[in-house]
C-alpha positions as CSV (number, residue, x, y, z in Angstrom):
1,X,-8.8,-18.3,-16.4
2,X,-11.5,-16.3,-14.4
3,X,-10.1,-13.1,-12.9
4,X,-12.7,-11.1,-10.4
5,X,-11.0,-8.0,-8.9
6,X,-13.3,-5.5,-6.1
7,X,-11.9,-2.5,-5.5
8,X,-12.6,-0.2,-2.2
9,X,-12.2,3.5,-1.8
10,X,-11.2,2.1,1.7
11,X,-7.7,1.6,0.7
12,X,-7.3,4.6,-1.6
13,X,-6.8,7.2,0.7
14,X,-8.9,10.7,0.1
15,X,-10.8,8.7,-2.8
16,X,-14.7,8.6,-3.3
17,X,-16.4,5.9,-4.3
18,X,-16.4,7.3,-8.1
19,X,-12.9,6.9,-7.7
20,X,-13.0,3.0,-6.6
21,X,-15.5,2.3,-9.6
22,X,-12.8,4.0,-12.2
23,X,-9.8,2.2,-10.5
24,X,-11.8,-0.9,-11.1
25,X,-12.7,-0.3,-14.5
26,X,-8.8,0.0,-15.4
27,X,-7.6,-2.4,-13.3
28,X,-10.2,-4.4,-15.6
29,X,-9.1,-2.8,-18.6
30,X,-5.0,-3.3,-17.3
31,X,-6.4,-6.8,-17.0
32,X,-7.8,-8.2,-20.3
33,X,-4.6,-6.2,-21.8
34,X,-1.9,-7.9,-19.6
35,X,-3.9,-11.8,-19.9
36,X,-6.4,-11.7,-23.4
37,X,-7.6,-14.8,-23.1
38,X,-8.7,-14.9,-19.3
39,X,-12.4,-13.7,-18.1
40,X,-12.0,-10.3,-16.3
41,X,-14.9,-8.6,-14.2
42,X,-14.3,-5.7,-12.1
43,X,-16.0,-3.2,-9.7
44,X,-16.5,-1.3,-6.6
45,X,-18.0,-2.6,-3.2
46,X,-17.0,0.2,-0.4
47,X,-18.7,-2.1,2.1
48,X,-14.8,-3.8,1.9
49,X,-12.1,-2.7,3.7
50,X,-9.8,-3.9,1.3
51,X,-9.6,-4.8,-2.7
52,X,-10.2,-8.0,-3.2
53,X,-8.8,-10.3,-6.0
54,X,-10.2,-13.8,-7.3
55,X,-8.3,-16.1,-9.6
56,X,-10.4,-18.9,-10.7
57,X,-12.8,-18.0,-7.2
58,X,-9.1,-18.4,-5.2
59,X,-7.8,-15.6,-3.2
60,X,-4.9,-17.3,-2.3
61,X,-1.6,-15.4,-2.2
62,X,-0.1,-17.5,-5.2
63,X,-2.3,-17.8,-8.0
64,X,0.4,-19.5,-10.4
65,X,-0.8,-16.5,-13.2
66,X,1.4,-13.7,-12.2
67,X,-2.1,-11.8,-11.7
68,X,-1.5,-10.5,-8.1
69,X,1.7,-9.2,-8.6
70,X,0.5,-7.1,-12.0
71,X,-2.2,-5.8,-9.9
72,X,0.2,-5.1,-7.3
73,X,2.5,-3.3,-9.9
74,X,-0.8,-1.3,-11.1
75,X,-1.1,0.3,-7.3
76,X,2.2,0.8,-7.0
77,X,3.0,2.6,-10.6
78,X,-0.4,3.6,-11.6
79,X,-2.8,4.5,-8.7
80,X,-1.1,7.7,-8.6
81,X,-1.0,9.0,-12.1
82,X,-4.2,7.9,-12.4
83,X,-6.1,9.7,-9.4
84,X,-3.0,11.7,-7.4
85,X,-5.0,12.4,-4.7
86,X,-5.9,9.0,-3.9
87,X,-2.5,7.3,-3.4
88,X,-2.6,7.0,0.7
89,X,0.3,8.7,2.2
90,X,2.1,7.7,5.7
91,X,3.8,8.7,8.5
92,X,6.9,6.5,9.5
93,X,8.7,6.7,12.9
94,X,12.6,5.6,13.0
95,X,14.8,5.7,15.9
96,X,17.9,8.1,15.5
97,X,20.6,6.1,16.5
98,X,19.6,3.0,15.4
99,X,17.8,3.8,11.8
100,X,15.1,1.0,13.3
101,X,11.6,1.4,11.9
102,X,9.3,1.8,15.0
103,X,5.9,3.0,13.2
104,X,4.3,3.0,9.9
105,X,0.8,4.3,9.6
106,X,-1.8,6.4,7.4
107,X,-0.8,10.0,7.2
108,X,-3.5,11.5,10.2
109,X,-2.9,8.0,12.8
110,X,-2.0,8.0,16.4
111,X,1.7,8.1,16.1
112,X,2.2,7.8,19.7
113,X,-0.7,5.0,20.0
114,X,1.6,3.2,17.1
115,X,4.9,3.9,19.0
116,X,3.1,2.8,22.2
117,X,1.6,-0.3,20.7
118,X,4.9,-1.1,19.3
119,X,6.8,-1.2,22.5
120,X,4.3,-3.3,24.1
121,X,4.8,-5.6,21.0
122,X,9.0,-5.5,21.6
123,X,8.3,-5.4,25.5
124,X,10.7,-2.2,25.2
125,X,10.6,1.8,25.7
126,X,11.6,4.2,23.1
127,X,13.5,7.4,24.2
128,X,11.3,9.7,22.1
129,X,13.8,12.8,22.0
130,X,15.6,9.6,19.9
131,X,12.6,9.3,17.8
132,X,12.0,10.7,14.7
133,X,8.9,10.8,12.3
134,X,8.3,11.9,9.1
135,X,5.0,12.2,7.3
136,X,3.6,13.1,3.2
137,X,5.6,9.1,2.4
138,X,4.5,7.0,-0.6
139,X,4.9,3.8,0.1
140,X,6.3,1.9,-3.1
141,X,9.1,-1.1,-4.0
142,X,10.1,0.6,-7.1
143,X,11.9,4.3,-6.7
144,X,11.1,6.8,-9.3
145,X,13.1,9.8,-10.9
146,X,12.6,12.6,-8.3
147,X,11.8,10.0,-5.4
148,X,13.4,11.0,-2.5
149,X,13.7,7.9,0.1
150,X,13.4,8.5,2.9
151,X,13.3,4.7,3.8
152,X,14.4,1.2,2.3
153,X,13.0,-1.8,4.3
154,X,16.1,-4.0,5.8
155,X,16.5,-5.5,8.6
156,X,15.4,-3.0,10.6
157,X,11.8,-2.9,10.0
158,X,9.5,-3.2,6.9
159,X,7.0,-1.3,5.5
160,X,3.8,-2.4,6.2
161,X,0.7,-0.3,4.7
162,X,-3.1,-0.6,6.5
163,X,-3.7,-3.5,4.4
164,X,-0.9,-5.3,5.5
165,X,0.7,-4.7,2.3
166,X,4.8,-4.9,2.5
167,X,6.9,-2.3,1.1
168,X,10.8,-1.8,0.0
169,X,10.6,2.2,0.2
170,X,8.8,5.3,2.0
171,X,10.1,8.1,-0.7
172,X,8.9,11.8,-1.0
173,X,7.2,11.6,-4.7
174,X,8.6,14.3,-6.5
């Protein structure tokens, strides 16, 4: 197996591009460990907007290996230890009375562009004194000790981060 994985400072939030070429190098490193016997290359292109991963030159979702979902559990357990100031944080906007998820975008974003955008998508209008948002969220789909969730994705709206990316939890990381 032939495993090729880019990784962008695009999708890392305050991160340089230093910081994309050492996320690559232990992705690579998380790699060989988690599947010995497959080819692993790694490295950086910020050109990308997005990291990209290759399984035997596929980028298909399902690549039969398991290797997408251990490099999703790598950004969603390790990106943080391993550079805490490059873990993108967002800002989530919930009606009230409902609990429905309205908005979910990088920390800094347009919140009433997203709200806006969103009732053009649900051909609705939100009351915004029944809107509320709250911003500094880690998106993740495994709680931690000293998370504090803030949101669990149901049926009223999931996560989604800027890469399109789905999500069980926004939590305060404690």
């Amino acid at each position: 197996m032939k495993i090729e994985f880019i990784a962008t400072a695009q999708t890392m939030g305050n991160a340089t591009e230093a910081d994309a070429a050492t996320w690559a190098a232990y992705v690579a490193k998380r790699l060989r460990e988690q599947f010995p016997d497959a080819e692993v290359s790694a490295r950086a292109d910020n050109r990308l907007s997005n990291d990209q991963l290759f399984v035997d030159g596929d980028s298909g979702w399902d690549d039969g290996f398991g290797v997408r979902d251990f490099v999703q559990s790598l950004w969603d357990r390790e990106l943080d230890k391993a550079f805490p100031n490059a873990a993108p944080t967002y800002t989530i906007a919930c009606l009230k009375s409902t609990g429905l998820l309205i908005a979910c975008e990088p920390d800094g974003s347009d919140m009433e562009a997203a709200i806006v955008a969103e009732e053009g998508r649900a051909s609705a209008t939100f009351d915004r004194d029944d809107i509320v948002t709250v911003e500094g969220l880690t998106l993740t789909d495994e709680e931690r000790d000293g998370d504090e969730t803030i949101y669990s994705g149901t049926q009223l709206g999931w996560l989604m981060d800027k890469a399109g990316r789905s999500y069980e939890y926004a939590v305060r990381r404690g």
